[in-house]
C-alpha positions in Angstrom: -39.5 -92.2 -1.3 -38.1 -93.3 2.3 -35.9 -91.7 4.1 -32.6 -94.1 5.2 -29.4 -93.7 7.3 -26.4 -92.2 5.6 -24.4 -95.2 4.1 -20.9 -95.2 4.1 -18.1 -92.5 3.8 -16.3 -90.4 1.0 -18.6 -87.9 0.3 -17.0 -84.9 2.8 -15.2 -83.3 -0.7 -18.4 -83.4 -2.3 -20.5 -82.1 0.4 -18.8 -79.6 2.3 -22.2 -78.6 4.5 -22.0 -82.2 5.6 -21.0 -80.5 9.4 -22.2 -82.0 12.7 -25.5 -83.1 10.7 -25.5 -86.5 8.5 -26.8 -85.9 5.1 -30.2 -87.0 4.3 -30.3 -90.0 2.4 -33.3 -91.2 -0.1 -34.2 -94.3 -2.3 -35.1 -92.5 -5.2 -36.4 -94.7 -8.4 -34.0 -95.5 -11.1 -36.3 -94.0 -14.0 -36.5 -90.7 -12.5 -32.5 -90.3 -12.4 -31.3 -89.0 -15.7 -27.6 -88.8 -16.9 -25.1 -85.7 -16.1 -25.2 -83.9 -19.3 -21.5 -82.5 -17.7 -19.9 -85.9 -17.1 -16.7 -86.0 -18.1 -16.0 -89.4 -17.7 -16.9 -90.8 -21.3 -16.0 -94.0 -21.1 -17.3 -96.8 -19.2 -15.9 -100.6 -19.1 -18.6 -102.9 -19.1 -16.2 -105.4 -17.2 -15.7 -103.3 -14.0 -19.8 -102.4 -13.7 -20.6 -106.2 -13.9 -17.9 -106.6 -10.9 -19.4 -103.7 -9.1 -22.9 -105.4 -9.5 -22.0 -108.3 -8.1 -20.5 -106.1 -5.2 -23.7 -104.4 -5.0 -25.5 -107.5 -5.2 -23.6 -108.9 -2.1 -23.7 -106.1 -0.3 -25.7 -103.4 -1.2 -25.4 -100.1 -2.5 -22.4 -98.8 0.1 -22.3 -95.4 -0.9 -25.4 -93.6 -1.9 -24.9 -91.4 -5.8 -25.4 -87.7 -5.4 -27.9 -86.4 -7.6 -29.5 -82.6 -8.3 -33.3 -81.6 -8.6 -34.0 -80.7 -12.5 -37.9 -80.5 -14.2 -37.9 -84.0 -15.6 -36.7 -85.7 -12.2 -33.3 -86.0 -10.7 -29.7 -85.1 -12.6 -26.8 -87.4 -11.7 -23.7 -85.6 -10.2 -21.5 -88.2 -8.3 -21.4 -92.0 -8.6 -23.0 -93.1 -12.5 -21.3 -96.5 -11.8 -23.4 -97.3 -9.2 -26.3 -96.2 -10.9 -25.3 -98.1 -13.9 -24.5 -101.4 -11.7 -28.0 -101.0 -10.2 -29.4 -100.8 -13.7 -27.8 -103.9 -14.6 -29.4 -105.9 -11.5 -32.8 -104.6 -12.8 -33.2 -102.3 -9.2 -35.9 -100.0 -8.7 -34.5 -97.6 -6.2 -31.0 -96.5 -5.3 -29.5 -94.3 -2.4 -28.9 -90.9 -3.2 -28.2 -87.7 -1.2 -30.5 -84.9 -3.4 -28.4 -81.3 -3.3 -29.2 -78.1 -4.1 -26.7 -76.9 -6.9 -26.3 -74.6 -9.7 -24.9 -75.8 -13.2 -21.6 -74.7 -12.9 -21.4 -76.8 -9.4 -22.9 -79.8 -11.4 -20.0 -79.8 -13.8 -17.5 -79.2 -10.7 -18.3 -81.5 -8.5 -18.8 -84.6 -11.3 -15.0 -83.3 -12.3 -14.0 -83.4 -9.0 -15.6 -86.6 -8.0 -13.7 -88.3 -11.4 -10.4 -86.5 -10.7 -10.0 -87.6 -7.1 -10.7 -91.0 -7.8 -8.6 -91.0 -10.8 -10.9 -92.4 -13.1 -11.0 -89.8 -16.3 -8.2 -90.7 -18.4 -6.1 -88.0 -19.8 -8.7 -87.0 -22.8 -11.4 -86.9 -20.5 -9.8 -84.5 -18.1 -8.3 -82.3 -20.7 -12.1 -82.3 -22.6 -13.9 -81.8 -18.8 -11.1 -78.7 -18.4 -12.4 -77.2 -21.8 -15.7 -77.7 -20.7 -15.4 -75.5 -18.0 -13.7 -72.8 -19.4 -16.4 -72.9 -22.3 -19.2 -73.2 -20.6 -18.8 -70.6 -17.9 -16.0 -68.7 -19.4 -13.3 -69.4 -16.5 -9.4 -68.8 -17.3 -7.0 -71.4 -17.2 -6.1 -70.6 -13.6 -9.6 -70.6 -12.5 -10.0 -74.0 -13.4 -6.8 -74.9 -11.7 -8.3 -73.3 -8.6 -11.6 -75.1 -9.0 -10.1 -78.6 -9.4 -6.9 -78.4 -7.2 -4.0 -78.5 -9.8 -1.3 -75.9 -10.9 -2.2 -73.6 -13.7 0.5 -75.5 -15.6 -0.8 -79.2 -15.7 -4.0 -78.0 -17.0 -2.3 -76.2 -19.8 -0.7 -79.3 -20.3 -4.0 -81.4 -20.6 -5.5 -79.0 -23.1 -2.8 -78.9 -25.1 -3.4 -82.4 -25.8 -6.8 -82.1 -27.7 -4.4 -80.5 -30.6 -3.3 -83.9 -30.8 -5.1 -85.6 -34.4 -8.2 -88.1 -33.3 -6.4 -91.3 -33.3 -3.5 -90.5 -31.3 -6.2 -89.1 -29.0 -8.3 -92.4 -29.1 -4.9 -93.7 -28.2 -4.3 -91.5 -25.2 -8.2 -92.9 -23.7 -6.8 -96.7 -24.4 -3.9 -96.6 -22.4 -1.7 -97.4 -25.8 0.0 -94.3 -25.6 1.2 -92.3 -22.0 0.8 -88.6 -21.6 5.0 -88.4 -22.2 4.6 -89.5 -25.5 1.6 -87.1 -25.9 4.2 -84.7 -25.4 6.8 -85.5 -27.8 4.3 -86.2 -30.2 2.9 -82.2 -29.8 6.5 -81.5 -30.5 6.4 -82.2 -33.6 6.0 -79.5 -36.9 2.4 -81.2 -38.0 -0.2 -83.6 -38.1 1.4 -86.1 -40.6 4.7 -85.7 -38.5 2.6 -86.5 -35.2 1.3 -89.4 -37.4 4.4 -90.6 -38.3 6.2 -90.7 -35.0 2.8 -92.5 -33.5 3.8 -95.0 -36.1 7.6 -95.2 -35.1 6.5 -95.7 -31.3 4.1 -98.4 -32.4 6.6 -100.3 -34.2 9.8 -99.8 -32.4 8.2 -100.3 -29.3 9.8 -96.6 -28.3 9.4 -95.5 -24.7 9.1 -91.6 -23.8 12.4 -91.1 -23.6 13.8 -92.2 -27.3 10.2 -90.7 -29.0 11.5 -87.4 -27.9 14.8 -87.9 -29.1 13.9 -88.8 -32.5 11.2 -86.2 -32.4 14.0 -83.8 -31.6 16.2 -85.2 -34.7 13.5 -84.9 -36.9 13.0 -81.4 -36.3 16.9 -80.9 -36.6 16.9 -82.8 -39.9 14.0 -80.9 -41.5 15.4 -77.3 -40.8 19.1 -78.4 -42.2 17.1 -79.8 -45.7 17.3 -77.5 -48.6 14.3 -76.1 -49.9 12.3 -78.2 -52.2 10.6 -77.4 -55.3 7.6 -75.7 -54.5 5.3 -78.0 -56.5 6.9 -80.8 -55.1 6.6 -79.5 -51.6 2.8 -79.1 -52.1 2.5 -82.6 -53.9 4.7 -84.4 -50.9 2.1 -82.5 -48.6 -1.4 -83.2 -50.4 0.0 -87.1 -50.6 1.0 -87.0 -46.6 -2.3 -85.7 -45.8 -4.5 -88.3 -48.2 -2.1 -91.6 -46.9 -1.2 -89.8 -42.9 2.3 -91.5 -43.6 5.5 -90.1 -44.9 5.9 -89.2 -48.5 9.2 -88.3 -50.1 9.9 -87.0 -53.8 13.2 -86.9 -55.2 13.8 -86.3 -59.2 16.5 -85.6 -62.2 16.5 -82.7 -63.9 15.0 -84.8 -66.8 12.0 -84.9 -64.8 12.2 -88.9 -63.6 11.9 -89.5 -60.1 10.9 -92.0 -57.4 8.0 -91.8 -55.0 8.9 -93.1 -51.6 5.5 -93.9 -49.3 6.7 -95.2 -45.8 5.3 -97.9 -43.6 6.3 -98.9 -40.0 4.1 -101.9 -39.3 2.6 -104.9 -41.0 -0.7 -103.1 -40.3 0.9 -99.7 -41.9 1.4 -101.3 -44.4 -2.0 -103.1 -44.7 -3.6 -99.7 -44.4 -2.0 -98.2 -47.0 -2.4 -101.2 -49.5 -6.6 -100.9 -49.1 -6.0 -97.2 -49.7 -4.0 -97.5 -52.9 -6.8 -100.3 -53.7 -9.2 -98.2 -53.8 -7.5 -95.5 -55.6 
């Protein structure tokens, strides 16, 4: 490996040492990096690594990727685009600045890194804070220390992996904001949070009316009388098979309607392959 000028700038949060002295700076091979097993940042668009190859292509690697020693070569803490985007161009070598860190650091600083540049979406971050406090069994305020946020907003972000899969799949997209997140925790249960996903969907609902029906759908369901327990517990098993609304409503001769809702064309698609196959 040969030793090479520091390139570029951006790196003083990661490497507080930096000082008077310039980091040392290293083409190390490509097949001797291995992933972050602590990234947070899941999710990669194929799109923006081709741009940053071309970048890269044009002009080098600007910014050298921060890695970690480990026993089977060298652990990625800072910049996996890059090393993706050099990947793609079929390079053997990359710039890298190798640091001295312990595993709790390694999580921290690939946090860090993602947070500052605003590149973990809202799942990631609340999944990188539980990570943290799992892993090395910090409180919620010493995470907030660690990452530079109040104690508050990282409640807020764990809080949101109580959310069902899809709306959290939703969340990563960019199809739903972190204010509708929050109206949708507001609601009693999974097949409510279900429901008023659909409703935003279909109505096209911004934050501000989701949590206004949210709150008169909490109002209406305390103010209903009691049902039949064995209808109550039938309304619920349906709910939970179809994730949609199910209403029961009878005579005392024991007729009745059952009512399934649907709030899209594709609602309703949904629930016509599930009835199909029932």
């Amino acid at each position: 490996m040969t030793t090479r000028k520091a390139l570029g700038k951006g790196l003083g949060a990661l490497l507080p040492d930096q000082g008077k002295m310039l980091p040392r700076v290293m083409d190390v091979p490509l097949n001797q990096i291995v992933r972050n097993r602590y990234q947070p940042r899941l999710n990669f668009d194929a799109e923006s690594i081709k741009e940053l190859a071309a970048s890269i292509k044009e002009n080098g690697v600007i910014q050298p990727v921060l890695l970690h020693k480990v026993e089977e070569g060298y652990e990625l803490i800072a910049g996996e685009r890059r090393y993706r985007a050099a990947k793609l161009l079929g390079m053997s070598a990359v710039p890298a600045i190798v640091k001295s860190i312990q595993r709790v650091e390694a999580l921290e600083l690939a946090i860090i890194e993602n947070i500052q540049r605003e590149d973990l979406n809202p799942v990631e971050q609340a999944k990188a804070f539980k990570m943290l406090m799992d892993e090395f069994s910090l409180t919620q305020e010493q995470v907030a220390k660690k990452v530079g946020k109040e104690r508050s907003t990282v409640a807020n972000f764990l809080r949101l992996l109580k959310l069902p899969e899809e709306i959290q799949r939703d969340l990563e997209s960019g199809r739903l904001t972190m204010g509708h997140a929050r109206a949708l925790l507001a609601c009693p249960s999974e097949i409510a949070m279900m429901e008023m996903r659909s409703r935003i969907f279909s109505l096209g609902l911004n934050v501000r009316d989701a949590e206004a029906q949210t709150r008169k759908k909490i109002r209406s369901s305390r103010e209903k009388t009691p049902k039949n327990p064995f209808i109550r517990d039938t309304e619920e098993s349906l709910q939970k098979r179809l994730s949609t609304k199910v209403v029961i409503s009878g005579d005392k001769k024991g007729r009745g309607v059952i009512a399934v809702s649907y709030y899209s064309p594709e609602d309703l698609e949904r629930l016509l392959e599930i009835f199909g196959r029932l």
